[in-house]
C-alpha positions as CSV (number, residue, x, y, z in Angstrom):
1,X,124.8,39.7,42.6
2,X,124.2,36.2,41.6
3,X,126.4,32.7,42.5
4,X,129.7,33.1,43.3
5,X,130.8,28.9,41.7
6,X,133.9,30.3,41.0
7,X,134.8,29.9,45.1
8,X,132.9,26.9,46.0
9,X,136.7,25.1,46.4
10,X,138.1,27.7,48.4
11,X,139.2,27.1,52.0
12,X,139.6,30.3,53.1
13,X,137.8,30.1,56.1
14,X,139.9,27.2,57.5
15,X,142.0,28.7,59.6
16,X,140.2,32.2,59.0
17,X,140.3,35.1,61.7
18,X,136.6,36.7,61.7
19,X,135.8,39.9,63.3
20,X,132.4,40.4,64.6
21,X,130.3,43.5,64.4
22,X,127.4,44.5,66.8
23,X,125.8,46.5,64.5
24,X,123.7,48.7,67.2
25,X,127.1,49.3,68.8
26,X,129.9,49.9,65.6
27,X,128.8,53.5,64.4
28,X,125.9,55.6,63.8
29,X,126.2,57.8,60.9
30,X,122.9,59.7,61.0
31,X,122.6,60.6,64.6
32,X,119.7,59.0,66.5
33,X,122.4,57.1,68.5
34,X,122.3,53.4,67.0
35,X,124.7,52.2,65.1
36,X,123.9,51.4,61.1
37,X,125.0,49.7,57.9
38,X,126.6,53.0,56.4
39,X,128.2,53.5,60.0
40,X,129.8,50.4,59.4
41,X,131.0,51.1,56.2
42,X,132.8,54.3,57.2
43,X,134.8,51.9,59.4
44,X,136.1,49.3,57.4
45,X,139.3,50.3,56.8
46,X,139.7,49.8,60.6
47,X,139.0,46.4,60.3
48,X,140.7,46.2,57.3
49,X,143.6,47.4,59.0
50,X,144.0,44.5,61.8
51,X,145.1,41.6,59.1
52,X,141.5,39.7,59.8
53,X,140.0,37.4,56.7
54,X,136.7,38.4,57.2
55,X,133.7,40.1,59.3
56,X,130.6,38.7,61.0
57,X,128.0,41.5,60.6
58,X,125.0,40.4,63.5
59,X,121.6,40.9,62.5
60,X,120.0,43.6,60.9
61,X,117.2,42.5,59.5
62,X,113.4,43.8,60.2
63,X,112.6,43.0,63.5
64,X,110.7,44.6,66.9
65,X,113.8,44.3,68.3
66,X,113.2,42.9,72.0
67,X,116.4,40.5,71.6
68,X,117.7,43.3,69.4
69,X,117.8,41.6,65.9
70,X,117.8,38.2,66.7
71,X,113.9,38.3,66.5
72,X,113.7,38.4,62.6
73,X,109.8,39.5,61.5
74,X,111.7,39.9,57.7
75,X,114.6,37.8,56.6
76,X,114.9,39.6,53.4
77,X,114.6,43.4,54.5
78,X,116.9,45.6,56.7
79,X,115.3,47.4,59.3
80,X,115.3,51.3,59.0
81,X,117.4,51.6,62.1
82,X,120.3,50.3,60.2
83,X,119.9,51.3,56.4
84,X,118.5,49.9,53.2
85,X,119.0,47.2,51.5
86,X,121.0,49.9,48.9
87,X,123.0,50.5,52.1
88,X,124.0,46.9,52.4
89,X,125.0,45.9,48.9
90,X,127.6,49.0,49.3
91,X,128.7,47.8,52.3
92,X,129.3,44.6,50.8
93,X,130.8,46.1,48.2
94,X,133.5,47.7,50.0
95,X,134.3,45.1,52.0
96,X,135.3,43.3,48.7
97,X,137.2,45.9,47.9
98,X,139.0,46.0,51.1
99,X,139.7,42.3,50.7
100,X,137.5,41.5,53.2
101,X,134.7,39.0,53.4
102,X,131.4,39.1,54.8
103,X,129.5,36.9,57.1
104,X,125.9,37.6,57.6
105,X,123.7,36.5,61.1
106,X,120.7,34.0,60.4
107,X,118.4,33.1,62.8
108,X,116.2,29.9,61.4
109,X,115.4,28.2,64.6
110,X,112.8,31.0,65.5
111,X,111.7,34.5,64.5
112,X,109.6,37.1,65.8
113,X,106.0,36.8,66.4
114,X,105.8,39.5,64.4
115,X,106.6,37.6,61.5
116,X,103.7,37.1,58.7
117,X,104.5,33.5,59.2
118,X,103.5,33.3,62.7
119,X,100.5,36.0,62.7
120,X,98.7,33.5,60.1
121,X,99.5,30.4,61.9
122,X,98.5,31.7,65.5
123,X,95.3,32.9,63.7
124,X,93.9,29.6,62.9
125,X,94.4,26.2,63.4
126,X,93.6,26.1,60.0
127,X,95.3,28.1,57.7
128,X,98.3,27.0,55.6
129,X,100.9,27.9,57.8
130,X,98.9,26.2,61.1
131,X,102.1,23.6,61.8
132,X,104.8,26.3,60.9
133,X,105.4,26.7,64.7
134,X,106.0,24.3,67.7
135,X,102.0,24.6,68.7
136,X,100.7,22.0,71.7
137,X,97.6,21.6,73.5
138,X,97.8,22.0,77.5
139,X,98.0,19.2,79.6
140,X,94.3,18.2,81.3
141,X,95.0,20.5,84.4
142,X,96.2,23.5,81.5
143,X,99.8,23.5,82.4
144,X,102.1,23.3,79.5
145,X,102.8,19.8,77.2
146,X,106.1,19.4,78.8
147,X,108.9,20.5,81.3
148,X,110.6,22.7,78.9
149,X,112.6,25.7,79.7
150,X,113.5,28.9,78.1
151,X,117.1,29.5,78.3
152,X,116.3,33.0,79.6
153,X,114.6,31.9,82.3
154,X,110.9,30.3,82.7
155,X,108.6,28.1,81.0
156,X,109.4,27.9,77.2
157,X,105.5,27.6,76.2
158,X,103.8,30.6,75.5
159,X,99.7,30.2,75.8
160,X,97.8,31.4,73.2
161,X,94.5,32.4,73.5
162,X,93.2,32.8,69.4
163,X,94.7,28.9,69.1
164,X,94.0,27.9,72.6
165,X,97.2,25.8,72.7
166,X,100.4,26.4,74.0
167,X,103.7,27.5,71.0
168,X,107.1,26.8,72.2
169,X,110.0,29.5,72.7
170,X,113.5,28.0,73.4
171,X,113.9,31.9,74.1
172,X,112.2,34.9,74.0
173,X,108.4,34.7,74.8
174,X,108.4,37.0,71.5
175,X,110.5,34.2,69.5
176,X,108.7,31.4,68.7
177,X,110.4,28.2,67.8
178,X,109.6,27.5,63.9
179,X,108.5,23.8,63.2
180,X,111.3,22.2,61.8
181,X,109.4,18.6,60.8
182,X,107.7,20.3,58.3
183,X,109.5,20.1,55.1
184,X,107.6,24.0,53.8
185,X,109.2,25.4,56.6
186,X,112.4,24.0,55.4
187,X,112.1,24.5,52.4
188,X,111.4,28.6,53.0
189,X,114.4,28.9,55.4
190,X,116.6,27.5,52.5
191,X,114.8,30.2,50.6
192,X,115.9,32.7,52.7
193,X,119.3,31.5,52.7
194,X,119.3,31.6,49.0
195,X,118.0,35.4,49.2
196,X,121.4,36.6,50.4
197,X,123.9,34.0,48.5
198,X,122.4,35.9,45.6
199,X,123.3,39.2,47.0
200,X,126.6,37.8,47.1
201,X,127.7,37.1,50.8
202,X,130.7,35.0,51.2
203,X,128.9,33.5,54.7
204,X,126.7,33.0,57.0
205,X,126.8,32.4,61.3
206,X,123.2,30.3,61.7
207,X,122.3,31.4,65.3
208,X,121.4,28.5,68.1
209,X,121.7,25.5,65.0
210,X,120.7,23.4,67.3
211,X,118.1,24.4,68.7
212,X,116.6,24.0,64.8
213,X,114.9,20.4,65.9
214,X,112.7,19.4,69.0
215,X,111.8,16.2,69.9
216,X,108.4,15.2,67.7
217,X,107.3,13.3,71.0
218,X,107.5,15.9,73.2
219,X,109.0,13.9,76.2
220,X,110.4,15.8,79.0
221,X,114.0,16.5,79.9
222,X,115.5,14.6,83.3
223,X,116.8,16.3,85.3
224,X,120.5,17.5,85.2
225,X,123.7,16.2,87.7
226,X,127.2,16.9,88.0
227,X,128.2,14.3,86.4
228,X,125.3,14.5,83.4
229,X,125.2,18.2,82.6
230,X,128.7,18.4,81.5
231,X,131.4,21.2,82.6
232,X,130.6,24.2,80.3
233,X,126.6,25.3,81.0
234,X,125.9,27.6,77.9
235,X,123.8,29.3,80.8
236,X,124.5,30.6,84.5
237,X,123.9,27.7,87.3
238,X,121.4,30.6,88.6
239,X,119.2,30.2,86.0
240,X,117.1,27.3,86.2
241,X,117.7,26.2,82.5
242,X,121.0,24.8,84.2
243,X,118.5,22.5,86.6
244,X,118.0,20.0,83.0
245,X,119.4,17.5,80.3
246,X,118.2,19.0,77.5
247,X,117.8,15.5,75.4
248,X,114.7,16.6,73.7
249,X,114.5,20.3,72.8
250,X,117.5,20.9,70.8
251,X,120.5,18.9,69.6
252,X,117.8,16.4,67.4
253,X,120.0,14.0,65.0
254,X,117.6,15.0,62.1
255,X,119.2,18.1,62.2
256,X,122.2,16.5,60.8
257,X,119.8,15.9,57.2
258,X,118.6,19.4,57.2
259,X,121.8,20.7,57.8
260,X,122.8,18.6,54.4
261,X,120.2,20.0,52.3
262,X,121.7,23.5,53.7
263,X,125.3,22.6,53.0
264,X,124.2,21.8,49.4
265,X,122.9,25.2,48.8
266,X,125.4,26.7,50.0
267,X,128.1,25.2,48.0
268,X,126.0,26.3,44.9
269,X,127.2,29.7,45.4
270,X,130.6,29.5,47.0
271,X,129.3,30.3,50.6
272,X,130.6,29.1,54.0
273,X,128.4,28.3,57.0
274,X,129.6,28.9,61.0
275,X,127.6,27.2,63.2
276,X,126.3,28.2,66.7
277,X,126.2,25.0,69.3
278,X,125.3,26.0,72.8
279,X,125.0,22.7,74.0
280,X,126.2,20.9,77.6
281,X,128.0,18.5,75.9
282,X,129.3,20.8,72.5
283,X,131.9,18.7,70.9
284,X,130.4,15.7,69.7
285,X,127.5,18.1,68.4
286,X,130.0,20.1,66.8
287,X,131.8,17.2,64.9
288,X,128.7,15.8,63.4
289,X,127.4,18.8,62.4
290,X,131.2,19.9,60.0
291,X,131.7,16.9,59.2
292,X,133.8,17.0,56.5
293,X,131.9,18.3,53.1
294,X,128.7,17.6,54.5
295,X,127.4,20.1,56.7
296,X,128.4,23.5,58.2
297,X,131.8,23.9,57.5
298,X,132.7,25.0,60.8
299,X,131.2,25.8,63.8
300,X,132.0,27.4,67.7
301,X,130.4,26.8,71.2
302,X,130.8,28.5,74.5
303,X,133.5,26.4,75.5
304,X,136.2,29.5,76.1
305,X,133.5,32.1,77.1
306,X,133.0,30.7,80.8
307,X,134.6,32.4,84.0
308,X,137.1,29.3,84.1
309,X,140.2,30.1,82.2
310,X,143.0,27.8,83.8
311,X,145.3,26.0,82.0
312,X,143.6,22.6,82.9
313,X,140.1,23.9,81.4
314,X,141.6,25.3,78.4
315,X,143.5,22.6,77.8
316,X,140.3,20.1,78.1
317,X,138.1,22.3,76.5
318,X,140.5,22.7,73.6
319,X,141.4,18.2,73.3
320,X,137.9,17.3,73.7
321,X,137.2,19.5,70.2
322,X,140.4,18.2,68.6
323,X,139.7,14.5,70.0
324,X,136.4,14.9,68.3
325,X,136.6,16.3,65.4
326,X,139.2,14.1,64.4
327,X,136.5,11.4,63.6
328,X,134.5,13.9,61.2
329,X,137.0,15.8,59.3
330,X,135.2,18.7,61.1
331,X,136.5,22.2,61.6
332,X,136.2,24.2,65.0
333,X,136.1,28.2,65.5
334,X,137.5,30.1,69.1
335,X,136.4,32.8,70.7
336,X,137.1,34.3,73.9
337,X,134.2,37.1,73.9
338,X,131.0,37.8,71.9
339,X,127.8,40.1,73.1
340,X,126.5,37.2,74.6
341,X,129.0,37.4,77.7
342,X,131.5,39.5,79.7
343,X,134.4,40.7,77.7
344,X,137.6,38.9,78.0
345,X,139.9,41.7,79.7
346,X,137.7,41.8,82.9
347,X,135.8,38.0,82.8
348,X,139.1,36.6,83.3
349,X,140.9,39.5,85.2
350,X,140.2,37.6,88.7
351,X,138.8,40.8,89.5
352,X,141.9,42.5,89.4
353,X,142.6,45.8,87.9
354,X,143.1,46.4,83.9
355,X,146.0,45.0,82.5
356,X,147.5,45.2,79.0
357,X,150.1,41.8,79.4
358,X,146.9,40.0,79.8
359,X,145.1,41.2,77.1
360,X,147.4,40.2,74.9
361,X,148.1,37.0,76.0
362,X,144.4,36.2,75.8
363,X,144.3,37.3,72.0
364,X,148.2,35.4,71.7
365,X,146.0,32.1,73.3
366,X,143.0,32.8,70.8
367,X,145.4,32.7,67.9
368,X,147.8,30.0,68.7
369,X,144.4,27.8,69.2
370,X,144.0,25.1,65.9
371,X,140.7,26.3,64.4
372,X,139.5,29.6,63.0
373,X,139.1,32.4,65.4
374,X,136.4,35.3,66.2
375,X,137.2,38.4,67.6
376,X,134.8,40.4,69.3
377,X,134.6,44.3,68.2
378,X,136.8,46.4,70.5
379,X,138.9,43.2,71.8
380,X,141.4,45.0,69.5
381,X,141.1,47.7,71.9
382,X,141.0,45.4,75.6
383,X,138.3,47.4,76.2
384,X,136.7,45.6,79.7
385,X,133.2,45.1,80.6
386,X,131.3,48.1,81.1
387,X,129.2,49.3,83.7
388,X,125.7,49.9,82.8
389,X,123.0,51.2,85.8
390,X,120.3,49.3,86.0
391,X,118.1,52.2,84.8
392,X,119.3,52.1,81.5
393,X,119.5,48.2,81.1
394,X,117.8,47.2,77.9
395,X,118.3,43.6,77.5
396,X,115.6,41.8,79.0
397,X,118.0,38.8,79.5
398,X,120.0,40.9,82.4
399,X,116.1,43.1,83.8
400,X,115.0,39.6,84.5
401,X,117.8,38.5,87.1
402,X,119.3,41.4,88.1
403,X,121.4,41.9,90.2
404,X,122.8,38.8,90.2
405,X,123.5,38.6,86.5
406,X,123.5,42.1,84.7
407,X,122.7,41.3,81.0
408,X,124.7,41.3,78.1
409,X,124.4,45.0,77.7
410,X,128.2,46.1,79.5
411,X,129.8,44.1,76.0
412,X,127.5,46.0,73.8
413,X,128.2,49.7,74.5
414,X,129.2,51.7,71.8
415,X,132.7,51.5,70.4
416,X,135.1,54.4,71.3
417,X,136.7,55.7,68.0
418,X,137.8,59.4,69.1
419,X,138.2,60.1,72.9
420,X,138.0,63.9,72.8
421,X,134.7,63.7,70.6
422,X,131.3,63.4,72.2
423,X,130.2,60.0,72.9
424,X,133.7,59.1,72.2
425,X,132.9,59.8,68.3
426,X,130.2,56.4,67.6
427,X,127.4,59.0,67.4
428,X,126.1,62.7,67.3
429,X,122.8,62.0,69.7
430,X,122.1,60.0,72.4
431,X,123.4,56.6,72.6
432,X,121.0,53.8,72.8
433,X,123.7,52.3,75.6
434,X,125.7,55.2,77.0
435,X,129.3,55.2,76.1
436,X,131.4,53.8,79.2
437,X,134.1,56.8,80.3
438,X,136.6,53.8,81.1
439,X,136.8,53.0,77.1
440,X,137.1,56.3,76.3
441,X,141.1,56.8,77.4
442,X,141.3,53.0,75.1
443,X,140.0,54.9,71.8
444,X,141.1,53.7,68.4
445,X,142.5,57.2,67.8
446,X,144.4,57.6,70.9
447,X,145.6,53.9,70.2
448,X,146.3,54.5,67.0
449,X,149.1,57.2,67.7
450,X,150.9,54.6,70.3
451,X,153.0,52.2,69.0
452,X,152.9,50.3,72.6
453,X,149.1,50.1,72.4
454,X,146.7,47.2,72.5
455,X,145.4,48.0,69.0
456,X,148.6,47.8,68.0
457,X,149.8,44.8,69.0
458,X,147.1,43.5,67.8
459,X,147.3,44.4,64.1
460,X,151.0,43.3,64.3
461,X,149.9,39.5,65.4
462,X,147.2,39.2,63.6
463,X,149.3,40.0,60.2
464,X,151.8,38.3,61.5
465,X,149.8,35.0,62.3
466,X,149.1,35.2,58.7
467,X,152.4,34.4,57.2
468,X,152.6,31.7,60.2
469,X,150.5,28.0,58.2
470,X,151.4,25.8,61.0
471,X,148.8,28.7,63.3
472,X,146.6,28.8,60.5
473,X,145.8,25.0,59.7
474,X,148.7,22.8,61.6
475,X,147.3,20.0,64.1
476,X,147.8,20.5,67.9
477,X,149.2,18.5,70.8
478,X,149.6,19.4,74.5
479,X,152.9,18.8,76.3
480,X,152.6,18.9,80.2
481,X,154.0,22.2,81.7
482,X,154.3,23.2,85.7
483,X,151.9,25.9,87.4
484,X,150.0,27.9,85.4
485,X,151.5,27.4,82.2
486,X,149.9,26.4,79.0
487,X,152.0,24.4,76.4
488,X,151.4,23.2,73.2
489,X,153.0,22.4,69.9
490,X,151.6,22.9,66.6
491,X,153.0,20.5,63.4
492,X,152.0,19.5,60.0
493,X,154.3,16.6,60.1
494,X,157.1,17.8,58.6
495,X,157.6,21.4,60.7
496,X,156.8,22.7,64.2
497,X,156.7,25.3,66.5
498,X,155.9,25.6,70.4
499,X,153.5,27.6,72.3
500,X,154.1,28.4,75.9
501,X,151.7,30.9,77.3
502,X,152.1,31.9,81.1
503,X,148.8,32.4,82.5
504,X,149.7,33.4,85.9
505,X,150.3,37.0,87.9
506,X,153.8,35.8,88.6
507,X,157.0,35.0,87.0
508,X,157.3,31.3,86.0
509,X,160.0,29.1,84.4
510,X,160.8,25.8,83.0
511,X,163.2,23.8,81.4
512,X,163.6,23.9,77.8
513,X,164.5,21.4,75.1
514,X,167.7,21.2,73.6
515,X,168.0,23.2,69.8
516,X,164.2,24.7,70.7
517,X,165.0,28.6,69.9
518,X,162.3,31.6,69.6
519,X,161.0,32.2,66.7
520,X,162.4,35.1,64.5
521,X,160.0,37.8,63.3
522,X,157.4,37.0,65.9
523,X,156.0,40.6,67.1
524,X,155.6,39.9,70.8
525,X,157.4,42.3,73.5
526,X,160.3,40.3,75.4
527,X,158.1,38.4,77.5
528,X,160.4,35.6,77.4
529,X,163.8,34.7,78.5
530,X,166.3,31.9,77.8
531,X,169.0,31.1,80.3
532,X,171.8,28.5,79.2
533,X,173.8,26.6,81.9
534,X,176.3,23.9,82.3
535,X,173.6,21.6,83.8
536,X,170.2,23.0,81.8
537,X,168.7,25.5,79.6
538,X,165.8,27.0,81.5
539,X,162.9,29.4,79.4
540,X,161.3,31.8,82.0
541,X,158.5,33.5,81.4
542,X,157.2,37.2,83.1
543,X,153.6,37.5,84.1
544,X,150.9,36.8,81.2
545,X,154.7,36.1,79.2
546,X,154.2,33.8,75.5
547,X,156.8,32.4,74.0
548,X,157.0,30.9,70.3
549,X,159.5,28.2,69.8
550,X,161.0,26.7,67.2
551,X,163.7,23.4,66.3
552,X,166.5,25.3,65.6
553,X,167.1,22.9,62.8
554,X,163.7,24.6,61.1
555,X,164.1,28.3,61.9
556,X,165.6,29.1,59.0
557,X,162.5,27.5,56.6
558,X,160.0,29.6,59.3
């Protein structure tokens, strides 16, 4: 334990590939079906195994778990479900050992009202900790201080009846928002922070960031437009959280000072922060907040975890980061699943049937992207979305608009290790989501044993990306391609190399520069083929094809 000064320089995370872990969902080692710290630990060398830089372990902290964690009623103690705090410091410890670092969940913006902190200040409006929380009296008819929403549907002001005011909840009725204009409750978030760095994490992933600031005021949100709201909701247009501009409950520029004072502590021990923007309008948020040395040091949005996944989304989505952050020095981090939405192999199938090619283009896209990346548990695997009955739905995100929208429960089943073993080998009891049959023929052991699989491809790219700086750190430029394909060079100046992802069911082809050859070594199956003629050279690609190019001029310094 203690600071870790000796890696407050290092850039390892620039560039980084993180793998995240749902802890409820990884492996149970003791049997009462929910996943757990030493479950996690008898797993790293599968994670180890894929060539990723570190993991992103989601909470597991003390908490009555009705958003499953991310109500935190302890920062500083792990909840029985998932181990001790013993448990932890030897999970951390192997991780070291395997190379790996680790990236812990924090939630400041709110916790559980089961928190000490919020049980004194609900009790009295006098007590120490009375302004700890977002507390405001009711209009003169009793209807809450302002139009605020919940992003999980509803009013986001809780009445309290011991206060007789209202406390805001950007979420969860049972997560209330903590007062961030307070400098005490500042100060004990850092405090918190400062709890772990001394445990020795290399990380953390702050939850919602910007939700950490509301408007002191109060004022309401307008109303939201086409042309106002921005192209990527971090909500469904069903939900009526989608109806606003959210101007004044989250996104607050003194977030930016708070975030200093955070970035500062952190660099005291070495440790990196990834930020969590949901916001309409996420880029410009995302390059104040990492700007360069003096904030989070990188941070990702929901940008690539919509339905929309054609080439002319991805590519905006993808400039309006780079376009941005070039002003700050700021970093940006992909991903194309988490548990908060569908998984990648059936949110962007079209509703068409499984399909291997398209997996790993998907992870080929995710890698080829300038930023770090994240990589969902089981994305390894192209395990799709699974289907959970509505009778054993637990997250009370999907029972409250079902059927229309079905949770976030089908990315959170349990992760199929052995396919022949009960519950597909994650636990000896009951599953607290049942394992999906559908996963079980995708297994890490079955996968394992086939060297055409999913699992590995993915461990050959992913080591492979490693040896490849230009995918690591390079800068990125689009280049305008026909139909469905994506295009895109990477560069440091000096060297280069070409990206041309097919994102369509059907074959495609192009012309191709003169002296532009494939790259040698890449580990990609002959998805792409280069036909010379008299007249021109053409590069066609099969369905879900990539291609890595290369100046022939530079292929032998690649």
């Amino acid at each position: 334990m203690g600071s870790k000064t000796d890696g407050s320089s290092s850039e390892w995370w620039r560039g980084a590939v993180i793998y995240q872990i749902y802890p409820r969902s990884f492996m149970d080692s003791d049997g009462d079906g929910i996943g757990d710290l030493p479950g996690i630990t008898s797993r790293l060398e599968h994670v180890a195994s894929l060539g990723v830089d570190a993991i992103w372990v989601s909470p597991f902290f003390r908490s009555p778990m009705k958003d499953f964690g991310y109500d935190v009623a302890d920062y500083r103690a792990v909840d029985p479900l998932f181990g001790t705090l013993a448990d932890f410091d030897a999970m951390l410890a192997r991780m070291h050992e395997l190379g790996l670092k680790l990236i812990i969940d924090q939630v400041l913006s709110h916790t559980s009202d089961q928190h000490a902190w919020f049980a004194e200040s609900r009790s009295s409006r006098d007590t120490p900790k009375t302004d700890w929380y977002v507390w405001a009296d009711p209009k003169p008819d009793g209807t809450p201080p302002n139009n605020w929403l919940s992003v999980f549907g509803g009013p986001a002001w809780q009445w309290d009846s011991r206060r007789k005011q209202y406390y805001l909840h950007s979420f969860l009725a049972e997560q209330p928002d903590l007062n961030f204009h307070n400098p005490e409750v500042q100060a004990a978030l850092l405090g918190e922070v400062r709890f772990w760095c001394e445990r020795g994490v290399d990380g953390f992933r702050f939850d919602a960031c910007n939700h950490q600031f509301h408007d002191a005021l109060l004022r309401d949100n307008p109303p939201a437009s086409l042309a106002s709201i921005g192209e990527v909701s971090t909500v469904r247009a069903d939900n009526p959280y989608a109806m606003q501009q959210h101007l004044h409950d989250k996104s607050q520029p003194e977030n930016l000072v708070f975030l200093e004072g955070l970035r500062r502590l952190l660099d005291g021990y070495g440790a990196v922060a990834l930020g969590e923007v949901g916001d309409e309008n996420a880029p410009p948020v995302m390059a104040r907040y990492t700007e360069r040395g003096k904030r989070l040091h990188q941070a990702y949005s929901f940008s690539l975890l919509t339905a929309d996944h054609s080439p002319a989304h991805l590519r905006h989505q993808v400039e309006a980061l780079d376009d941005a952050l070039a002003h700050t020095g700021g970093w940006g981090c992909w991903a194309v699943s988490n548990h908060d939405v569908p998984r990648v192999a059936t949110r962007w199938s079209d509703g068409g049937a499984p399909d291997t090619r398209r997996d790993r283009l998907w992870l080929a896209l995710l890698l080829a992207l300038r930023g770090s990346a994240s990589i969902y548990q089981g994305e390894e695997l192209g395990l799709p979305e699974a289907e959970v009955p509505f009778e054993l739905l637990q997250d009370p995100y999907g029972r409250a608009f079902w059927p229309e929208f079905k949770g976030r429960d089908g990315c959170r089943t349990p992760m199929p290790w052995t396919a022949e073993a009960p519950n597909g080998g994650f636990t000896t009891g009951t599953p607290w989501l049942p394992m999906y049959g559908s996963h079980l023929p995708l297994a890490v052991e079955r996968q394992a044993a086939d060297p055409g699989s999913m699992l590995a491809f993915s461990r050959a790219l992913l080591h492979w990306r490693r040896t490849q700086p230009l995918l690591r750190t390079g800068g990125i430029r689009f280049i305008d391609a026909p139909g469905p394909l994506l295009r895109f060079e990477r560069s440091d100046g000096n060297r280069s190399l070409q990206v041309v992802l097919n994102l369509g069911s059907e074959p495609v082809s192009m012309p191709l520069p003169e002296g532009l050859m494939p790259l040698v070594g890449q580990p990609l199956a002959p998805t792409a083929v280069i036909q010379d003629s008299d007249e021109k050279r053409m590069l066609t690609l099969s369905p879900y094809g990539v291609f890595f190019g290369t100046p022939a001029a530079e292929e032998g310094r690649s």
